[in-house]
C-alpha positions in Angstrom: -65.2 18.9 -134.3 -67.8 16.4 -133.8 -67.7 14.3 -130.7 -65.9 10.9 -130.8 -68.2 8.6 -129.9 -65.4 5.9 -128.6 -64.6 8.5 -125.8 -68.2 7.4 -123.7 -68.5 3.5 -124.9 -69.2 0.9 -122.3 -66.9 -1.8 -122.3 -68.8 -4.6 -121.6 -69.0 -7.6 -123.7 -72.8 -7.3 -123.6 -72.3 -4.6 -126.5 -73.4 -5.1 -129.4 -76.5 -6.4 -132.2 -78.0 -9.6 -131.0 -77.3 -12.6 -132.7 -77.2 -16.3 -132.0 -74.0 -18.4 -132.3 -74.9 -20.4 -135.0 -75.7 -17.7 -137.2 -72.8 -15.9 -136.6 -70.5 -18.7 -137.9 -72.8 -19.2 -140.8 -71.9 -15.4 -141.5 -68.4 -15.7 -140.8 -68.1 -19.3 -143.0 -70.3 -17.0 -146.0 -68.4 -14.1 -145.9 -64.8 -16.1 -145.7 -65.6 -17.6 -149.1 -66.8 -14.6 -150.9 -63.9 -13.2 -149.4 -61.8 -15.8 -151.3 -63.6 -15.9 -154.3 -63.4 -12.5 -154.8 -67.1 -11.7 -154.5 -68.4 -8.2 -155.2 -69.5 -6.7 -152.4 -72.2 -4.2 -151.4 -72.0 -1.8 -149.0 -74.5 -3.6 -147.3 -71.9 -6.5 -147.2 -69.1 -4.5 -145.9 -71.2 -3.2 -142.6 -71.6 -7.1 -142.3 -68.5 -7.7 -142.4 -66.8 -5.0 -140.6 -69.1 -6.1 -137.8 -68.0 -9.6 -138.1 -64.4 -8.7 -137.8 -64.7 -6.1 -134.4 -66.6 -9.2 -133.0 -64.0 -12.0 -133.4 -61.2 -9.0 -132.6 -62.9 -7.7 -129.4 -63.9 -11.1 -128.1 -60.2 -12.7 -129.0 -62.2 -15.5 -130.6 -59.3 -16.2 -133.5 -56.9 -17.9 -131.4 -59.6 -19.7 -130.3 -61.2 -21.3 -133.6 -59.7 -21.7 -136.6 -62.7 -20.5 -138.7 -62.4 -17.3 -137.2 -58.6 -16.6 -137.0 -58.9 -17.4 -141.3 -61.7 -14.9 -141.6 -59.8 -12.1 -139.3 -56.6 -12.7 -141.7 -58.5 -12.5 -144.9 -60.7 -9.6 -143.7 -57.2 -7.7 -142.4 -56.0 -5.6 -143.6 -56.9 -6.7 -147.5 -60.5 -5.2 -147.4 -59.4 -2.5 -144.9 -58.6 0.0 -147.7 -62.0 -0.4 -150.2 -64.4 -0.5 -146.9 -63.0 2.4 -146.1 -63.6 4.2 -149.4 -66.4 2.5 -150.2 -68.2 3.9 -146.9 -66.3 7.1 -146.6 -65.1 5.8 -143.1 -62.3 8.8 -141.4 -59.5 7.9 -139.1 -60.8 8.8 -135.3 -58.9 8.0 -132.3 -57.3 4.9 -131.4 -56.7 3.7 -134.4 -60.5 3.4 -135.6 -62.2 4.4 -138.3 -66.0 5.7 -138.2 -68.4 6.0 -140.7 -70.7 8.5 -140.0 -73.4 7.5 -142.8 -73.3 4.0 -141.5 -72.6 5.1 -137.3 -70.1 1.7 -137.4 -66.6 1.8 -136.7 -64.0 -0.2 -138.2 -61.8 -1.2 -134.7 -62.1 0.6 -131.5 -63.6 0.4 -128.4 -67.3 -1.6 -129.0 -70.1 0.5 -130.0 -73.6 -0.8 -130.0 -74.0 -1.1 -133.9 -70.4 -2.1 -135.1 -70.3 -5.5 -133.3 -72.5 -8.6 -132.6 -73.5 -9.3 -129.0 -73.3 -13.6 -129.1 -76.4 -15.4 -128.0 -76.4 -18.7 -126.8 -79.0 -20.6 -129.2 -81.9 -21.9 -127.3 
């Protein structure tokens, strides 16, 4: 069985793909309207967005901001279900699932390349 990757994360809030503030709402605002407009997406898209989602879930951020909490409810669980398939991501522990071609989990524990680490914008 391969090794669960989740089992040896760090937990700190430091974990994660750089990216500013700024352009994470942009991302968030983009992806919330394609969302609603029933956009195709690419798979491309769906890493995106399955980053965008373990963000505002690990951070708590949709209680905080509207934006966010309407993007978390669109993204969950109505794309859940073709991300999966589309990226052949398996159930792992804790209720995550992991695509191996992409190395991004959808939930969990973070993981250095299935969240954004927020940058203050200088």
């Amino acid at each position: 069985m391969d090794k669960n990757h989740q089992d040896t994360l760090p937990t700190a809030v430091n974990v994660g793909l750089p990216i500013s503030v700024g352009h994470f709402r942009a991302l968030v605002t983009s992806y919330l309207s394609r969302m609603k407009s029933g956009h195709e997406m690419t798979k491309e898209d769906y890493v995106t967005m399955i980053r965008l989602w373990n963000t505002i879930e690990f951070r708590r951020l949709g209680p905080k901001d509207p934006l966010f909490h309407r993007y978390a409810a669109a993204f969950f669980p109505g794309y859940v279900e073709r991300i999966s398939k589309s990226l052949n991501a398996q159930p792992t522990k804790g209720m995550a699932l992991y695509s191996k071609e992409y190395d991004i989990y959808l939930g969990g524990k973070p993981y250095p390349t299935s969240q954004y680490r927020l940058e203050d914008e200088h």
